[in-house]
C-alpha positions in Angstrom: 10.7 15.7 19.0 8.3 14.2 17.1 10.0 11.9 14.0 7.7 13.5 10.8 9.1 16.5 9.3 5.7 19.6 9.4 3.2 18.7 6.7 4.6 19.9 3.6 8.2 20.8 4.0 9.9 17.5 3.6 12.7 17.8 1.9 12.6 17.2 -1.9 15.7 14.4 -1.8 14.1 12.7 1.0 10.5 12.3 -0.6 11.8 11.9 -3.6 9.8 14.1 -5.1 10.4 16.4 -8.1 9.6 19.8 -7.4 8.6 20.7 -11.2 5.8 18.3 -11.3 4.9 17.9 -7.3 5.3 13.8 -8.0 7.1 11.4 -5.5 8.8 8.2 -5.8 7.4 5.5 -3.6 10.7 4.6 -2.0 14.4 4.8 -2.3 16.5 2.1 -3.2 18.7 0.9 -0.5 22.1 1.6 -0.7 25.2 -1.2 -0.3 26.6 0.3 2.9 24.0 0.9 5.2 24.8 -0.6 9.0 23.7 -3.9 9.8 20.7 -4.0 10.6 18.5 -1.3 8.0 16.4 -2.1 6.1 15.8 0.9 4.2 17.2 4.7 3.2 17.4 7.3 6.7 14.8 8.4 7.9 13.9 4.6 8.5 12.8 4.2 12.1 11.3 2.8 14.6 8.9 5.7 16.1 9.4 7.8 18.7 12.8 7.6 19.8 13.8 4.9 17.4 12.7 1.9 19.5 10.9 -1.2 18.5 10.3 -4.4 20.2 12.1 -6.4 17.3 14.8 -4.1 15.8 16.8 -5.1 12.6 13.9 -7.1 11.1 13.7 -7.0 7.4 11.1 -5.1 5.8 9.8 -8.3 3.7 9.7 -9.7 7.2 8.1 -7.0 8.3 5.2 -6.8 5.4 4.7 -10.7 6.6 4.3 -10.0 10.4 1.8 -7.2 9.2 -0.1 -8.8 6.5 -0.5 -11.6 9.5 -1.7 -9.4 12.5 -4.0 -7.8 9.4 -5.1 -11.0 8.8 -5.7 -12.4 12.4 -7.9 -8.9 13.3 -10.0 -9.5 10.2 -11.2 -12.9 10.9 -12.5 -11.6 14.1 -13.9 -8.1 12.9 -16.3 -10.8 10.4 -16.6 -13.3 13.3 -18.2 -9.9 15.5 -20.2 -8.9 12.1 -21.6 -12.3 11.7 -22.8 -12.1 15.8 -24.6 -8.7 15.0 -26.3 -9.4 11.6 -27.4 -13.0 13.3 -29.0 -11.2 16.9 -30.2 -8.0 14.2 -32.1 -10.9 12.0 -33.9 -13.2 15.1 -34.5 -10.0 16.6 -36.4 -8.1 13.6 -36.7 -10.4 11.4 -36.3 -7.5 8.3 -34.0 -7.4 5.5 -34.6 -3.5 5.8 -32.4 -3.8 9.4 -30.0 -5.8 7.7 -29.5 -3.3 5.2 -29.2 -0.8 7.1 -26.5 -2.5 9.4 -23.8 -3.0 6.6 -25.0 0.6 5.6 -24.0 2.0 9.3 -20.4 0.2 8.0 -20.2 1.2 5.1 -21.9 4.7 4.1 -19.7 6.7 6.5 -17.4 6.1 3.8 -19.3 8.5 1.3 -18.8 11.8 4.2 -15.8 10.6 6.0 -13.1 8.9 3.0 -12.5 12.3 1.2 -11.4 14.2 4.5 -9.6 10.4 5.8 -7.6 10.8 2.5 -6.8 14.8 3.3 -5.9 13.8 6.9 -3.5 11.0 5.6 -1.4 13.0 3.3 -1.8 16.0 5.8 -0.6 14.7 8.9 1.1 11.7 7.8 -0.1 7.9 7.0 1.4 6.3 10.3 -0.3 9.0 12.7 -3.8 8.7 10.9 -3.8 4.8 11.1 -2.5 4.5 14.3 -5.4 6.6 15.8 -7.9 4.6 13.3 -6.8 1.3 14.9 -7.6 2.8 18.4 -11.0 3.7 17.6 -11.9 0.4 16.1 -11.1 -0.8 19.3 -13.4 1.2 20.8 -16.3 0.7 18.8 -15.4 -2.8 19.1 -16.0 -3.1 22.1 -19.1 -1.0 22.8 -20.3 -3.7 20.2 -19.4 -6.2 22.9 -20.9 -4.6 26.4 -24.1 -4.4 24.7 -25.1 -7.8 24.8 -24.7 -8.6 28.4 -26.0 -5.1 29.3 -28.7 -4.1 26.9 -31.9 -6.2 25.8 -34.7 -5.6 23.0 -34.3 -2.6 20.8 -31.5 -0.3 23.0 -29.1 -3.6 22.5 -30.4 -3.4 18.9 -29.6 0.8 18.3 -26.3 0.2 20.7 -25.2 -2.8 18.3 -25.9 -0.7 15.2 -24.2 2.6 17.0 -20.9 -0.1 17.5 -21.1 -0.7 14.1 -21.5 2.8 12.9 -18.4 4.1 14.6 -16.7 0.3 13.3 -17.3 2.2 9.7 -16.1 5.5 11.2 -12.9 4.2 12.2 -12.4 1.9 9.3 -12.4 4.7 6.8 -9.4 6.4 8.3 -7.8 3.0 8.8 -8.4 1.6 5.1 -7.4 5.1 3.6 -4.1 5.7 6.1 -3.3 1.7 5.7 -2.9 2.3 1.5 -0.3 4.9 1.7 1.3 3.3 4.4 2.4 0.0 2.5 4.2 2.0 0.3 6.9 3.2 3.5 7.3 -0.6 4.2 8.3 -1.6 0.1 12.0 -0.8 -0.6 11.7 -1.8 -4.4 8.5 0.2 -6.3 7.9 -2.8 -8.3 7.0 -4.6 -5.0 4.2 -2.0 -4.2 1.5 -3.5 -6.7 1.6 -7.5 -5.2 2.1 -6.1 -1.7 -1.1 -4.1 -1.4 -3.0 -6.8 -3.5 -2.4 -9.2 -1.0 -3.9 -7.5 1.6 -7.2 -8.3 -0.6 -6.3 -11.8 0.2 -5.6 -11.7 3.6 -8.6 -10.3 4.0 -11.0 -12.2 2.6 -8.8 -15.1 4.0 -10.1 -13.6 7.3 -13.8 -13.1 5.9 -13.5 -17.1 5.3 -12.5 -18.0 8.7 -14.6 -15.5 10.6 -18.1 -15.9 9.6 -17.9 -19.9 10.6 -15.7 -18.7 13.8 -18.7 -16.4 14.6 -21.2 -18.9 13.9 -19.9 -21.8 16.0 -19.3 -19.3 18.9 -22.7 -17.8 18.6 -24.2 -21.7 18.9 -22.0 -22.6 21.2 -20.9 -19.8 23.8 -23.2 -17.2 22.8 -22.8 -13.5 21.1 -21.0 -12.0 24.1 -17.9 -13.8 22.9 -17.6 -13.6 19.6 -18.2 -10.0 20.2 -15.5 -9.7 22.8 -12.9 -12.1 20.5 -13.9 -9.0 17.6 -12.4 -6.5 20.1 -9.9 -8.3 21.3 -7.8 -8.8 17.6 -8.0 -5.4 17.3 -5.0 -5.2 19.6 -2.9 -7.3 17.1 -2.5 -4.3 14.5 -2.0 -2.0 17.3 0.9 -4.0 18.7 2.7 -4.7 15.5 1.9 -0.6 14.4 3.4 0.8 17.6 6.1 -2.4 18.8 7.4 -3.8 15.5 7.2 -2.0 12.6 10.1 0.4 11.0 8.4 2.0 8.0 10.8 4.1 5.5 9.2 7.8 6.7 11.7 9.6 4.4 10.1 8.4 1.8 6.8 9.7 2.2 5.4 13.0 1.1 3.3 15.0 2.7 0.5 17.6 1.1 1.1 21.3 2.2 -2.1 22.9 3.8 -4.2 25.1 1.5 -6.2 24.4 -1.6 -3.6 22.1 -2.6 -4.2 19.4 0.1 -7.6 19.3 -1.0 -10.0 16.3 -2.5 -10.8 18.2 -5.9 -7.1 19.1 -6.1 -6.6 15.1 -5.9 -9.4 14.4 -8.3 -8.0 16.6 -11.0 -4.4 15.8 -10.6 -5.2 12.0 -11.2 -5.6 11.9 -14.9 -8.5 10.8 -16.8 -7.6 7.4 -16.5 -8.0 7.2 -12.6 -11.2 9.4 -13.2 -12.6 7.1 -15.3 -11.7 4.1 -12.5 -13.4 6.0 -10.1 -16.6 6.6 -11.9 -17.0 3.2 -13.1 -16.2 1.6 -9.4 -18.6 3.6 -8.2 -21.6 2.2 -10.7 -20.6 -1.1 -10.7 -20.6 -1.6 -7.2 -24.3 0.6 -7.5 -25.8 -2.7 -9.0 -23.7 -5.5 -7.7 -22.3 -5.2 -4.3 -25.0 -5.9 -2.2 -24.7 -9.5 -1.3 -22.5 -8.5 2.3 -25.6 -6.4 3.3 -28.4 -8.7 2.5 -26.2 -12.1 3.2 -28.0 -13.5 6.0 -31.6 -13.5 4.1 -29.5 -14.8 0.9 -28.3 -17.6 3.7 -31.2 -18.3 4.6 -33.1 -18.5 1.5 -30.6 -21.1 0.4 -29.0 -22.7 3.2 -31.4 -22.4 5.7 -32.1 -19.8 9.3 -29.3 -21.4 11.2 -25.9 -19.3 12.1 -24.1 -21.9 10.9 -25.5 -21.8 8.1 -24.7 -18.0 7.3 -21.2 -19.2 8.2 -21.7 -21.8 5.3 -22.7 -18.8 3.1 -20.3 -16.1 3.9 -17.5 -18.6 3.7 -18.0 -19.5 0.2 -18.5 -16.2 -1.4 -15.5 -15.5 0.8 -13.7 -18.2 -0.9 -14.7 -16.6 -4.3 -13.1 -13.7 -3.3 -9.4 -15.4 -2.2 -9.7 -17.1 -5.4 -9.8 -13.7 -7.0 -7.6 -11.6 -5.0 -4.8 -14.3 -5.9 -5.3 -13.6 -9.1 -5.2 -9.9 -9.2 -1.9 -10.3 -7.1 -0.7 -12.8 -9.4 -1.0 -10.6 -12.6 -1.2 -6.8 -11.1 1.0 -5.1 -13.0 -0.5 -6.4 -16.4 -3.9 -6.4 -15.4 -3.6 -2.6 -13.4 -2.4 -1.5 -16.7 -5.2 -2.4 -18.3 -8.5 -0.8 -16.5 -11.1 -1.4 -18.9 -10.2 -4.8 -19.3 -10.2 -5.5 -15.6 -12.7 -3.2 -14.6 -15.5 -5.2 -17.5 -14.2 -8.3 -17.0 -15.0 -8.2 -13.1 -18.4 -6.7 -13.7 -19.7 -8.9 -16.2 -18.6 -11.6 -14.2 -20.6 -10.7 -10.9 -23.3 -10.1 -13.3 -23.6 -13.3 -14.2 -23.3 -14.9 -11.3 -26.1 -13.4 -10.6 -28.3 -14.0 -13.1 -27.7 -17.3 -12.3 -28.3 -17.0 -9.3 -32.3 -16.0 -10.2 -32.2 -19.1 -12.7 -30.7 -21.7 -10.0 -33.2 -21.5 -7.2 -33.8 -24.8 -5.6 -30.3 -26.1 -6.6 -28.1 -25.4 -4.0 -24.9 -26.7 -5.6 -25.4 -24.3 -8.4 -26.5 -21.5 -6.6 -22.9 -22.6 -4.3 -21.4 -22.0 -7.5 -22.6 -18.8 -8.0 -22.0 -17.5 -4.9 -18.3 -18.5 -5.2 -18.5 -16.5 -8.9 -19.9 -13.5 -7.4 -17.0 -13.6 -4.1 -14.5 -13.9 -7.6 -15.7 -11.1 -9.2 -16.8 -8.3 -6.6 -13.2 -9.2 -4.6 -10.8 -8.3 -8.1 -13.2 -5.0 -8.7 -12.3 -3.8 -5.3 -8.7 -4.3 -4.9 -8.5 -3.7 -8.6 -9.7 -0.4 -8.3 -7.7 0.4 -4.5 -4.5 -0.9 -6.2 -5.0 1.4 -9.6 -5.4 4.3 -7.3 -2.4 3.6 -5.8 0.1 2.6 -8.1 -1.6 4.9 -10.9 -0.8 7.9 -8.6 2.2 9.8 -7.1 3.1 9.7 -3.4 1.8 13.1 -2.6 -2.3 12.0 -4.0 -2.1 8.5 -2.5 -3.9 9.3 1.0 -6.6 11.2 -0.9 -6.7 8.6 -4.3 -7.4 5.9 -1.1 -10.3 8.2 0.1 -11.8 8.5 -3.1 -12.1 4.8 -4.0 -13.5 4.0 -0.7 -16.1 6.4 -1.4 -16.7 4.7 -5.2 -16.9 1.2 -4.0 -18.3 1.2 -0.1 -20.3 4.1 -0.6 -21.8 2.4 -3.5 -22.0 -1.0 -1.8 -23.8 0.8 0.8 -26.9 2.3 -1.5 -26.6 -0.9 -3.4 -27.5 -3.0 -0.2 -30.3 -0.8 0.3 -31.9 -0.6 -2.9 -31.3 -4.4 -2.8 -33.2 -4.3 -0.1 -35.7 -2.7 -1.0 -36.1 -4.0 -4.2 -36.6 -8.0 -2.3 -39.7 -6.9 -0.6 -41.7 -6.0 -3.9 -40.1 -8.3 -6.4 -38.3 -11.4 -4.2 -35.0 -12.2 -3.7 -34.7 -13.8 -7.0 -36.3 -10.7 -9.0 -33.9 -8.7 -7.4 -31.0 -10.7 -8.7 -32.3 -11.0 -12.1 -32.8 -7.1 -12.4 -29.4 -5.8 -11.1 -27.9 -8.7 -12.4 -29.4 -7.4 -15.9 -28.1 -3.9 -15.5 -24.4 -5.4 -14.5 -24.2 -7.5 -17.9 -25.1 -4.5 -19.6 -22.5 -2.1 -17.6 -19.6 -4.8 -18.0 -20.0 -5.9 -21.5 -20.1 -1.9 -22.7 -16.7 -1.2 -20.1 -14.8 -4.2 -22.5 -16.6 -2.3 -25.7 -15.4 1.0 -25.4 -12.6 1.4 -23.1 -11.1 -2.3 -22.8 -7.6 -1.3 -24.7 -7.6 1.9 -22.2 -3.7 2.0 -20.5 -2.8 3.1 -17.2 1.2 3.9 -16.7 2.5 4.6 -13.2 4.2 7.9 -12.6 7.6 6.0 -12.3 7.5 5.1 -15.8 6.1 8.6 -17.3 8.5 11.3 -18.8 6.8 14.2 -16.8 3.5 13.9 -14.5 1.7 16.1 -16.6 -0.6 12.9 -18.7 -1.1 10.0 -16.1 -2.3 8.0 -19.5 -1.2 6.2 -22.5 -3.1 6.2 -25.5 -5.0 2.9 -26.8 
C-alpha cells in the first residue's frame, strides 16, 4: 500500500489545513510523548514499509545529512558543466554555443516549471523528486559516454542533448525539492533559514566544482569529470530513498481539476507574490547572464585556460555564498520586506556591472566585481524561491516553486542569449555597460515605489483571503 493518502483527500487534521480558506500549516508541532525515536507527528515515515537505513535520526540531523549529499552532488553537477562549456568553447569557439548551452539548462524551465509545480502538489513532493533525481542521473551520464564515443559535432549535439534533459530533470527536482523541505522542519519558523541554506550549499558546490572540473579536465581529461558529474548524483538518491523520514502528514496535496492548476496558483498568491514574480522575472532579463557567457567573460579577463574559468566561476561563486549567508542570516526580516530585497539585489548586480565595463584591464577590480555580481544575483534568487515559499500556504508551494523557476531561469536563459548576442555587435564591455544601465534603472525604481511593501506568511494572517500587509 503505498504510504501517501490519493491526491486531494488528506485529511484536514493531518495537513493541517483549514477547510474555510484551503490554507495549510507547514508542519505540526511535536508532541511530548511520542516513542523514542520520532522525530515528528504520525504519518512520519520512512517510505515504503517504514524502513530506512538509519532509523531514529533526528530531523535537524536529517536536514544536515541532506543539505550535505545536496551539497556533494552540486559540486560535481558544476565540475561536469565546467567540462562541457570548456570542450563546447575549443570546439566552436562562439559565444552563441555557449549561450545556447546554459539555455538547453535553463529554458526548459519556462515550459516544464508550471506543470513540475502541478505534478508536485498533485502526486506528492517526495514521488516527484525522487523520479527527478533519477533522471539527472541519466542525463548525466549520456553527458559522460559522449566523450569517449562521439567526436566533432555528434559529441557536440549529444553533449548539449545531456544537458538539455540535465534542465529537464532539474525543473522537477528544484520545484519537488522546495515543498519537500518543508516535511523535514518540525518548527515553521525553521522553514525560512532551512531552504535559504540550500542557496549556500549550493553555490558552496558552484565554488568547488568549477576548479574540480578544471584541474580534472587538465589533468585526466573530460571523460572524468563527466563521469564524477554522474556519479554524485547517486548521493541524493541514497539519502532520498535510505535515510530520510520526512513528516508526510503534514503535507497537502491539490485535488485534480481546475483547482490544481498554475493560474489557480498564480491568483491565490496575493499581489505581493505576484508582484515578486514579475519583478524576478525582469531582473534576471537584464542581469543574469554571466553563468551562460562565463567562459568568454574568463577568458577575456583571466585568460583561455580551464583553470582559468575555474579561477572565474569560483569567485563569482564566492560572491554568491557570501550572499546566500546573508539572506539566511536575516530571512525572515528581509522576506518580509520584498521591495527592499528585491531593489537592493538588483541595483547591486547592476553595478557590478557597470563596473565591470569601466574596469577593463584591471583584473583585481574587475575580481571585485565579479564577487559583487555572485553577491547580488545569488540573494535575488533564493530571495525570491524562499518568498514563494514561506509567503504561500502548503497546498500552492509545488506550483509557487514552478512559477519562480520560470521568473528567474527562464529569464536567465533569454538573458544569456541576448547577452550573447548583444557581445558580437557591441563587445563584451558594451554589453555590460548597457544591461548594466537598464538594472540601475530597474533596482533604484523597485526601492522608489514598492521598498516599504510587506509580505506576511499565512501562519501569521487572520484568514487567507489578503496574503499582504499594507505599507
Amino acid at each position: 500500500m503505498s504510504p501517501h493518502p490519493r491526491a486531494g483527500q488528506v485529511s484536514e487534521q493531518a495537513a493541517g489545513r483549514n477547510p474555510d480558506s484551503g490554507a495549510s500549516s507547514p508542519g505540526t508541532p511535536l508532541k511530548a510523548d511520542q516513542p523514542p525515536g520520532e522525530s515528528g507527528p504520525p504519518g512520519h515515515q520512512g517510505g515504503p514499509g517504514g524502513r530506512r537505513w538509519l532509523a531514529g535520526l533526528s530531523l535537524a540531523r536529517q536536514r544536515q545529512i541532506y543539505l550535505l549529499a545536496s551539497g556533494l552532488s552540486t559540486a560535481g553537477s558544476f565540475a561536469g558543466l565546467t567540462a562541457k562549456s570548456w570542450i563546447l568553447l575549443q570546439a566552436s569557439g562562439n559565444p552563441l554555443i555557449l549561450a545556447l548551452h546554459f539555455a538547453t539548462l535553463s529554458l526548459p524551465s519556462l515550459l516544464l516549471s508550471g506543470p513540475a509545480g502541478v505534478a508536485t502538489d498533485l502526486l506528492g513532493c517526495e514521488t516527484v523528486l525522487i523520479r527527478a533525481q533519477w533522471g539527472l542521473l541519466g542525463a548525466a551520464l549520456l553527458g559522460a559516454l559522449a566523450i569517449p564515443l562521439l567526436h566533432g559535432q555528434a559529441q557536440v549535439l549529444m553533449l548539449l542533448l545531456s544537458t538539455l534533459l540535465v534542465g529537464v530533470a532539474s525543473s522537477y527536482e528544484l520545484t519537488a525539492r522546495n515543498k519537500y523541505s518543508a516535511l523535514l522542519v518540525e518548527d515553521p519558523e525553521k522553514l525560512g533559514p532551512y531552504i535559504a541554506s540550500f542557496s549556500v550549499v549550493f553555490n558552496v558546490g558552484k565554488l568547488v566544482g568549477p576548479p574540480l572540473g578544471g584541474w580534472l579536465l587538465a589533468l585526466t581529461g573530460p571523460t572524468t569529470a563527466l563521469a564524477l558529474d554522474a556519479a554524485t548524483y547517486l548521493l541524493p538518491i541514497a539519502t532520498l530513498l535510505g535515510v530520510l523520514q520526512p513528516i508526510r502528514a503534514a503535507e497537502h496535496r491539490s485535488a485534480p481539476g481546475r483547482s490544481a492548476s498554475l493560474s489557480t496558483a498564480w491568483r491565490e498568491c496575493g499581489p505581493v507574490l505576484r508582484h515578486v514574480l514579475r519583478f524576478t522575472a525582469l531582473a534576471t532579463l537584464v542581469g543574469f547572464f554571466h553563468p551562460g557567457l562565463a567562459p568568454l567573460i574568463a577568458r577575456q579577463v583571466l585568460g583561455p585556460s580551464p583553470q582559468a574559468l575555474g579561477v572565474y566561476t569560483s569567485v563569482l561563486a564566492a560572491g554568491s555564498i557570501t550572499g546566500g549567508m546573508a539572506l539566511q542570516r536575516n530571512s525572515a526580516w528581509l522576506t518580509a520586506r520584498p521591495g527592499l530585497l528585491l531593489g537592493s539585489c538588483t541595483l547591486l548586480t547592476a553595478l557590478a556591472q557597470l563596473g565591470m565595463a569601466t574596469s577593463a584591464g584591471s583584473l583585481a577590480m574587475q575580481l571585485v566585481m565579479t564577487f559583487l555580481i555572485g553577491a547580488g544575483t545569488a540573494c535575488l534568487l533564493a530571495g525570491t524561491n524562499l518568498m514563494g515559499q514561506v509567503g504561500a500556504p502548503m497546498a500552492l508551494r509545488g506550483r509557487m516553486a514552478g512559477l519562480g523557476q520560470i521568473a528567474f531561469l527562464g529569464g536567465g536563459g533569454l538573458s544569456g542569449i541576448a547577452a550573447a548576442l548583444l557581445s558580437t555587435r557591441i563587445g563584451l564591455d558594451g554589453t555590460f555597460a548597457l544591461l548594466g544601465g537598464l538594472g540601475l534603472v530597474l533596482g533604484l525604481g523597485e526601492l522608489a515605489r514598492q521598498g516599504r511593501l510587506k509580505l506576511v506568511p499565512p501562519a501569521m494572517l487572520r484568514s487567507d483571503e489578503s496574503r499582504a500587509a499594507p505599507p
